[in-house]
N, C-alpha and C positions, 0 to 999 in steps of 0.2 A: 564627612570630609576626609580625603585622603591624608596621610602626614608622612613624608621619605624622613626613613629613621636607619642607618647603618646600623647592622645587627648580623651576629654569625648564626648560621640558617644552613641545614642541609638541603634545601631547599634553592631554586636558581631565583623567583620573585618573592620578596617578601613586601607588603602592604600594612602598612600601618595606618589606623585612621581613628576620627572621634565622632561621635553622636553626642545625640544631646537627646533627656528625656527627664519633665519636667521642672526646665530651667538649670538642670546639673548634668553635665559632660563626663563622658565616660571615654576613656582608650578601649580600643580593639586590634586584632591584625587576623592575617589569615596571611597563609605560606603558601606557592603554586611553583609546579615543574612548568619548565617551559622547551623539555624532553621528552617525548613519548616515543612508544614502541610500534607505535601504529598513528593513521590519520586519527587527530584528536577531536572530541567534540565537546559540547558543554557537560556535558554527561560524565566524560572523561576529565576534564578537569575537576569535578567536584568530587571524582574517584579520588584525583591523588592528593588534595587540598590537605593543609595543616593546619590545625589551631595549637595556642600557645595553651595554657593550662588554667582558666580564667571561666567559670560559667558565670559569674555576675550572681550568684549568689540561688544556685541549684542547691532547693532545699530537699530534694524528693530521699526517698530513705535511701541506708547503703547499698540496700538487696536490690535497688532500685538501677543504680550507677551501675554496679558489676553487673547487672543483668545488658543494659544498652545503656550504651554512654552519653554523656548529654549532647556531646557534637553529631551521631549518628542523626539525631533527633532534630538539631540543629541544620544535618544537609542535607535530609529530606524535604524540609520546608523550606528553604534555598529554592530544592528544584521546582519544589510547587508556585512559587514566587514567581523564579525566572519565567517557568513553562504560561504561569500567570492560571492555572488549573486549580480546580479542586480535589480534596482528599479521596476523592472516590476514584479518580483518574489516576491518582500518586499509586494510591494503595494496588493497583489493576499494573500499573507498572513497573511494582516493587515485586511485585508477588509473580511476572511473567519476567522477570529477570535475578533468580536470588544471586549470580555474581556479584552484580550490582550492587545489589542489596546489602550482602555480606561486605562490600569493600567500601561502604557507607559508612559501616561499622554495628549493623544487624547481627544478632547470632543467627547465622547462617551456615549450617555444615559443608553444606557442598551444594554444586548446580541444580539438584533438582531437589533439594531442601527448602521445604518455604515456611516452616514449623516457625521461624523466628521472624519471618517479617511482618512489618505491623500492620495493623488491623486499619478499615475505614474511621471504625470509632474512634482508637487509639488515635491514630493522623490529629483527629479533630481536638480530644483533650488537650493533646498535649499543647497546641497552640494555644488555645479559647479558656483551656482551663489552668493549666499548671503554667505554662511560662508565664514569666511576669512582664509587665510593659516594658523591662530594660533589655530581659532577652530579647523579646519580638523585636526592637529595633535592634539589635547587634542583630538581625538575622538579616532583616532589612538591607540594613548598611552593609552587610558583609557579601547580601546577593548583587546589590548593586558593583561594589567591587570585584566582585567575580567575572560578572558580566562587563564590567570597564577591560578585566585582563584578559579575556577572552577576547573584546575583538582587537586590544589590541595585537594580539599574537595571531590575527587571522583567521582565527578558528570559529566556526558557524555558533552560532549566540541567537537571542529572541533580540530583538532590535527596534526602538520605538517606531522607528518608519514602516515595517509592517509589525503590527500592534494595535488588535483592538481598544477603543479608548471608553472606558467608562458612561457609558451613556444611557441615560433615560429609554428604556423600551418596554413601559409599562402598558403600553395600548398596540394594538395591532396594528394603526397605522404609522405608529412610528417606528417599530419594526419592519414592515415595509419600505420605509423612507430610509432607513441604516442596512438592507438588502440593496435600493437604488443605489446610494452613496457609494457603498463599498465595489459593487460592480462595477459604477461608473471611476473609478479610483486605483481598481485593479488592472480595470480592462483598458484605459488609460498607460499606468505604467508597463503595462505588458506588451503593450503594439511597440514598442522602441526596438522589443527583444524580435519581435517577428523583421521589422525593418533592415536590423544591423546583421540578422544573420539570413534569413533568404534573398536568396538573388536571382537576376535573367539574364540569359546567355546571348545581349542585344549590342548592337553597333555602340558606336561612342556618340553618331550625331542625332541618336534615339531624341523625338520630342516631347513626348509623354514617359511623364514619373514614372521611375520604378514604381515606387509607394502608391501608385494608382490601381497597379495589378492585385495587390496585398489586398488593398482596402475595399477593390471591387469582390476579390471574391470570398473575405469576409463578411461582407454585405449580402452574396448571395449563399453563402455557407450559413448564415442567422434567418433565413425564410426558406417556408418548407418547400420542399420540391423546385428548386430555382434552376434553370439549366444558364447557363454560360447567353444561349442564344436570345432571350428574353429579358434575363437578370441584368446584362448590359445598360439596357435601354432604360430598367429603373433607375440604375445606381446613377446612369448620366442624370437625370431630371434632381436625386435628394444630393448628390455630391456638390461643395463651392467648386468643382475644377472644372478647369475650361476645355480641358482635354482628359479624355478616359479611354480604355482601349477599345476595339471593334470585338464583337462575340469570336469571333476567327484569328484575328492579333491575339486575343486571350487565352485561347486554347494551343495555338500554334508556340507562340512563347514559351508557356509551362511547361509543354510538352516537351521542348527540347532537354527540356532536363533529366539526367539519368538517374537512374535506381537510387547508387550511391550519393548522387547530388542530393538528393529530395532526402534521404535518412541522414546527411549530414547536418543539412538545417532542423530536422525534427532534433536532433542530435543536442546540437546547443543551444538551444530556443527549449528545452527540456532543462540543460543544464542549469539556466537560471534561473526559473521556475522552482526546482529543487534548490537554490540557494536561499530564496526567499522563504517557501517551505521550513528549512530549518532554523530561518529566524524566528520560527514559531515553537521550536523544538519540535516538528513534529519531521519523520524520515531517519528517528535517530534510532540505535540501536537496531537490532534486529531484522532483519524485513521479511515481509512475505514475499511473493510474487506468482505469476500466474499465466502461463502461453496457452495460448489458444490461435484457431483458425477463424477467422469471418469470412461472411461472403458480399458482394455488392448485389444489385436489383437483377433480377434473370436476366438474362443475353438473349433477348429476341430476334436479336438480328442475323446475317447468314455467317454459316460454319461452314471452315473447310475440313471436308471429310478424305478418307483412304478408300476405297476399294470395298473395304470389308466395315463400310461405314463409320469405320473409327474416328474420332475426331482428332485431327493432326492441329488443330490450335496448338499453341504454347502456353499461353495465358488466358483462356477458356476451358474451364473446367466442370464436367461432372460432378453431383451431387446426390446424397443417397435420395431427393424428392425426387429425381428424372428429368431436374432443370438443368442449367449450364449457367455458370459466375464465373466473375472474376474475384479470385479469393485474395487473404491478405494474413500474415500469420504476425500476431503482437507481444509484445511482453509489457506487464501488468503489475504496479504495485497493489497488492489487496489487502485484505484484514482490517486494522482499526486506521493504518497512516493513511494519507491523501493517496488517492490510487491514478497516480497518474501513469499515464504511459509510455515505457521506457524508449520503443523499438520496435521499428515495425520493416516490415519487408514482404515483397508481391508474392505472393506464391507459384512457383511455374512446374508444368506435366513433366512427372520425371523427379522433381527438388525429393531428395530424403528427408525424412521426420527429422531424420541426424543433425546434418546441416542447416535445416532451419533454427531448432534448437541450440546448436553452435554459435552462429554467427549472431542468432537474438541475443545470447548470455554473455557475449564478449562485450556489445557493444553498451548494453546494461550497465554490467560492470565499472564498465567506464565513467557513470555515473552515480553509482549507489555502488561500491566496495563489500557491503556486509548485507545480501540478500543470500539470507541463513537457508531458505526452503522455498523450493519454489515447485508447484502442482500443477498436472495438467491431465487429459482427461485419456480414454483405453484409445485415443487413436494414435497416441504418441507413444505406445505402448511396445519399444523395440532396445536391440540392447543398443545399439547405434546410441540412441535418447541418452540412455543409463553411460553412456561410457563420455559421452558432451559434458554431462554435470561432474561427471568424477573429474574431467580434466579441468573444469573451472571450478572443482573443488567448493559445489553448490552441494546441499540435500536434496535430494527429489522425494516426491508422493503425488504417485499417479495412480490412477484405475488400470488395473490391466486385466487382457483380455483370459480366458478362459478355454485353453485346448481340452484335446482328451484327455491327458495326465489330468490334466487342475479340475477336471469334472469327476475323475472317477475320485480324485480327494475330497470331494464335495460330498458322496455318497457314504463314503468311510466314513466323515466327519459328524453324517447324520445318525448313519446308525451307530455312531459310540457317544452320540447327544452330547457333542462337542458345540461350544459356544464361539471359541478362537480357535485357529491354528498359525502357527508359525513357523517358517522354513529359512534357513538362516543358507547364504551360497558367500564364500571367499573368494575375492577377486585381487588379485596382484596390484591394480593402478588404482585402487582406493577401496573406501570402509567397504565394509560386512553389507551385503545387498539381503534384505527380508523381504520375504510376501507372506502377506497379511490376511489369511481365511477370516471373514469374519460373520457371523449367522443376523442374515440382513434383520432379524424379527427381533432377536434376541429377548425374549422374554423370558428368562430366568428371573428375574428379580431380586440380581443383588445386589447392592447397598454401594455406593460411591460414598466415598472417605471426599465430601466436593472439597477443591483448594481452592473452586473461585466462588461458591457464594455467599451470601450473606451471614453474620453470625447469626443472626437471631434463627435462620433456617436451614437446622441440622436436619440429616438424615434420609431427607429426596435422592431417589435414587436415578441413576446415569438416565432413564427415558426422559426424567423429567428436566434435569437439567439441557438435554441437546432441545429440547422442545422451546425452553427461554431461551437458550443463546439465537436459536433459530425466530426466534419472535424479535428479538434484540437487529437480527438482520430484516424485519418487515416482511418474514417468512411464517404465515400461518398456516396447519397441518389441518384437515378435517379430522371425523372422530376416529376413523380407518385411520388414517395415519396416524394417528396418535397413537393406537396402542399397538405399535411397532417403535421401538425404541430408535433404531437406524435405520427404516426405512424412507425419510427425509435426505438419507445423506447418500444410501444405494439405491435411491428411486432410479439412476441417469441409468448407472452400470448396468441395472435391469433391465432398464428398457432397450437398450443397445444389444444385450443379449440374444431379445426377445425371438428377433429375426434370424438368429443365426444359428446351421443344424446343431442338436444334440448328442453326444455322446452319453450313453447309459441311462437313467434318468433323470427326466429337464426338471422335474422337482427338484432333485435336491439339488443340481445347477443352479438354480434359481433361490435357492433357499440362503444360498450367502455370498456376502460379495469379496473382491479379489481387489486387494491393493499391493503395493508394491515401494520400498523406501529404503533409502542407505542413511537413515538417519540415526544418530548413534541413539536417541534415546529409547528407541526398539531393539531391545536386547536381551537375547535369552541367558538366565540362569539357572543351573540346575535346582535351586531350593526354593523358586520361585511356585508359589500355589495358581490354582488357576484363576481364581480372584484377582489377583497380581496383576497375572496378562493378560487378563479381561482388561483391569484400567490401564496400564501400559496402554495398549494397543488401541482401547479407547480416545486417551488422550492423544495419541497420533490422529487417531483417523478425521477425531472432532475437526481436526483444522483445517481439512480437505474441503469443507464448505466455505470456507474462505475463496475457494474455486470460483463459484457463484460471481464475483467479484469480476470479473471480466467479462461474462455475457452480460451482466448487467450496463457493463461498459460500451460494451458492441451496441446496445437499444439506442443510448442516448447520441455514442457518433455516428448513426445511421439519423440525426436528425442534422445534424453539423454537417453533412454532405452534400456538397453540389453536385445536381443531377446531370449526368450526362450521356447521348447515344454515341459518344466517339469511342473508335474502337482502339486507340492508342493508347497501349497499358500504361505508358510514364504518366501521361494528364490523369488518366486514372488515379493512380498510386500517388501524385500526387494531391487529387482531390481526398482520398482517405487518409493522408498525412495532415492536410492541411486542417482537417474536421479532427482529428488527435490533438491538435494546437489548442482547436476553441474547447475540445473537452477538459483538455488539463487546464487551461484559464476558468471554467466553470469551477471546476473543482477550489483552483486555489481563493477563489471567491467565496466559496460553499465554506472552506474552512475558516475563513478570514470573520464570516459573518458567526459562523459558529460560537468562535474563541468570543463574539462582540457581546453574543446574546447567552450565550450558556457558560463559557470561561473554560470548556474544554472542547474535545474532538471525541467521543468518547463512542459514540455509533458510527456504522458504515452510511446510513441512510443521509442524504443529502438532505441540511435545512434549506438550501435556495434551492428549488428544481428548475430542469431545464428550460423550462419555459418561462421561467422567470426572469433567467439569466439572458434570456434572446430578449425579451421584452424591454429589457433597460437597455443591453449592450448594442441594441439595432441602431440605438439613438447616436450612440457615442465606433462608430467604424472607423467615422474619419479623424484624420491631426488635425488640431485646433491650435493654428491654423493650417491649413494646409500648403505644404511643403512652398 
């Protein structure tokens, strides 16, 4: 229970309150800014949170206290509360952020010290074993409070309205039945979001619902292969409304909408999505992210050509199979957070890699402010690219390509049985730009110092670790790939290579792959051994498979798609917008049911798959009742 107690505080909120544990009441408080230097989050309030000088009777020895203090201890398990997660997720979050950690109150040296933050086990003791029942509830009571001044200061919190609840899913059917619920509950609150923000460009004495168009071709976006011209005629027979549009009303409608119209409503229909999202704590700190190009179904229909055969389409495009699509270039949160997608825009004959990259990362931005590093693959591979992320002041790690300079360094690198190389270039409009030699096989056999595995498993070395993180992603290597330590991660780069001429010998071309990054944590020093920049440069590159994360994304909105032969790029673009809707309501289902059944997020791999999520959500298209 809260208690307002006037009190001098350097602090702007002070909170005073009392618990009770067995039958006798205890005072507490906890001090909060309600000033920050940046957009604040829950994360960010527990950074700057105060306690008074009161552990309730922390008996642990003195070497114990000066080493981590008992409140450090205390706002770790706050977040694990809030987050509502287990010690394995905390520890995975402590340890990939030691600012964090250090400002917890960790011994923590500096950013990329993680020597001091605590261990899975450690998490576990210290709650299970050493606190006593009065600390666990001041921690309780005091996460509760936190979370009361958090939302009321606005700032994104876990929220009981999305909050997994407690429930029974000891049998596989009623796992199933807490997958139905939750989709039907999701997918429910998220049709308002589609309602309130897309719209048609129709008369005022229009007689059919807007929210007829929405809900028809969500209807046809949840079955496979549905075109506009068919898919009509079902949605009239399962829909209560009396009126629906004609296959030709529907296509004609959408299509009046422009580029910018259609990414405006993906726009904020994203942003709420991510509000909810971070009532779960998850989108917080850090992000990855991820651009890439997709394509739609081959273009079998007629092309206008030039003279010289060329194809003068705008928005029909060439592809290295000798097909013709219509493409679409996206941006992608990847890695462990919900990977939804940010931003998407049509690709046209002529757009630079520059400009797409530009305009994706602005309008991102917009919605996620701290996407630390964002990866894409050797076709983005320009300085155009490189000079977009320095002006939005992103990291990049991309593949790049390979001339005749960067081949005959390939050759050098072999015969001085070089494992890395690195090449450091200064640029005036931002950080230090490196590229990354690195020997695709690398079997040397040196020993990784791991900072992410398990205690009890010392001394596995780097092949073996990229080989479980890669199994963590549902990525299994055969035995050839396995004993190549990086060949999992330059299988793409190689193969892209494959095709293209040689300069000097394609062996050793082929013997390592080329990345490229302005991230500060790749940084040469002169006393640095080459051990050193083996893991330095290791740990960059490992996260480039977080890449992966977006074609995986491309599979699933290619089933979200309604099919169509019109040759009108807007109805296009926005049929692959509108199928980006139902993949990020998948996903925030997929995490929702997650947090229900496991208590974290902790893998990339979807617990509800797509087809599961069409199977319930097919039932539930329409408003109940309808409009």
């Amino acid at each position: 229970m809260s208690v307002a107690q006037p009190t001098e505080s350097p602090f702007d909120h002070d909170r005073y309150f009392t618990f009770t544990v067995s039958g006798e009441t205890y005072n507490g408080s906890i001090h909060f800014l309600t000033q920050y230097n940046e957009k604040p989050d829950f994360v960010e309030v527990l950074r700057n949170a105060f306690f008074r000088d009161e552990t309730y009777g922390d008996a642990r020895a003195d070497w114990h206290r000066n080493t981590t203090s008992f409140y450090a201890w205390v706002k770790a398990h706050m977040l694990r509360l809030a987050w509502d997660c287990r010690e394995g997720f905390l520890r995975y979050f402590l340890h990939s952020f030691p600012n964090i950690c250090r400002d917890l109150g960790f011994p923590v040296a500096h950013n990329r010290d993680t020597s001091g933050a605590p261990s899975q086990s450690r998490l576990w003791e210290m709650w299970n074993k050493e606190f006593t029942d009065v600390q666990r509830e001041f921690v309780r009571t005091a996460t509760e409070e936190a979370l009361d001044f958090a939302r009321e200061q606005g700032i994104p919190a876990p929220d009981p309205v999305f909050r997994p609840e407690e429930r029974d899913i000891s049998s596989k059917r009623s796992e199933q039945r807490l997958v139905a619920e939750k989709t039907k509950e999701v997918w429910q609150q998220a049709k308002p979001f589609v309602m309130d923000t897309f719209y048609l460009k129709r008369a005022d004495n229009s007689v059919i619902h807007e929210n007829a168009f929405w809900e028809q071709h969500a209807y046809m976006g949840m079955r496979e292969n549905m075109y506009a011209q068919s898919g009509h005629h079902s949605f009239y027979i399962d829909s209560q409304r009396d009126r629906t549009p004609s296959a030709s009303n529907h296509r004609y409608q959408i299509g009046k909408l422009t580029v910018e119209e259609t990414r405006s409503m993906l726009h904020e229909t994203t942003r709420m999505l991510i509000a909810h999202a971070r009532h779960n704590a998850e989108l917080v700190g850090k992000l990855w992210a991820a651009i890439d190009i997709t394509k739609g179904n081959p273009w079998t229909g007629k092309i206008e050509r030039d003279g010289d055969n060329n194809i003068t389409e705008d928005w029909i495009l060439g592809y290295k199979d000798g097909e013709v699509y219509y493409q679409w270039a996206t941006i992608q949160i990847v890695g462990y957070d919900i990977p939804l997608v940010l931003d998407a825009i049509p690709v046209k004959r002529g757009m630079k890699r520059a400009d797409i990259v530009d305009s994706l990362l602005e309008n991102a931005l917009d919605l996620v402010d701290d996407i630390e590093l964002v990866m894409m693959d050797r076709e983005f591979d320009s300085e155009g690219v490189k000079d977009a992320c320095d002006k939005h002041e992103v990291c990049y790690l991309n593949g790049a390509r390979k001339y005749e300079s960067e081949k005959a360094t390939c050759t050098r690198l072999c015969r001085s049985g070089k494992t890395i190389h690195i090449e450091e270039e200064s640029v005036s409009s931002g950080p230090t730009r490196k590229r990354m030699y690195l020997l695709s096989s690398a079997e040397d056999g040196f020993e990784a110092e791991d900072e992410e595995e398990d205690e009890n498993e010392e001394g596995s070395d780097i092949r073996e670790e990229m080989l479980e993180n890669l199994a963590d992603l549902g990525i299994e290597l055969d035995e050839e790939d396995a004993s190549h330590g990086f060949s999992a991660l330059t299988e793409e780069l190689r193969e892209e290579e494959a095709n293209e001429p040689t300069v000097g010998c394609e062996e050793d071309s082929q013997a390592y792959a080329l990345f490229e990054t302005n991230h500060p944590s790749v940084t040469l020093k002169e006393d640095d051994s080459e051990v050193e920049r083996i893991h330095m440069v290791e740990r960059m590159v490992r996260r480039y498979r977080h890449r992966w994360g977006i074609e995986n994304g491309y599979k699933q909105i290619k089933t979200f798609r309604v099919r169509t032969t019109s040759k009108r790029h807007t109805y296009r673009f926005f049929n692959f917008v509108f199928a980006c809707v139902l993949y990020n309501v998948w996903r925030l289902v997929d995490l929702l049911v997650k947090l229900a059944i496991e208590g974290e997020n902790a893998t990339y791999a979807p617990r509800v798959d797509a087809n599961q999520f069409l199977t319930v959500a097919k039932k539930y298209y329409g408003l109940d009742p309808p409009d």
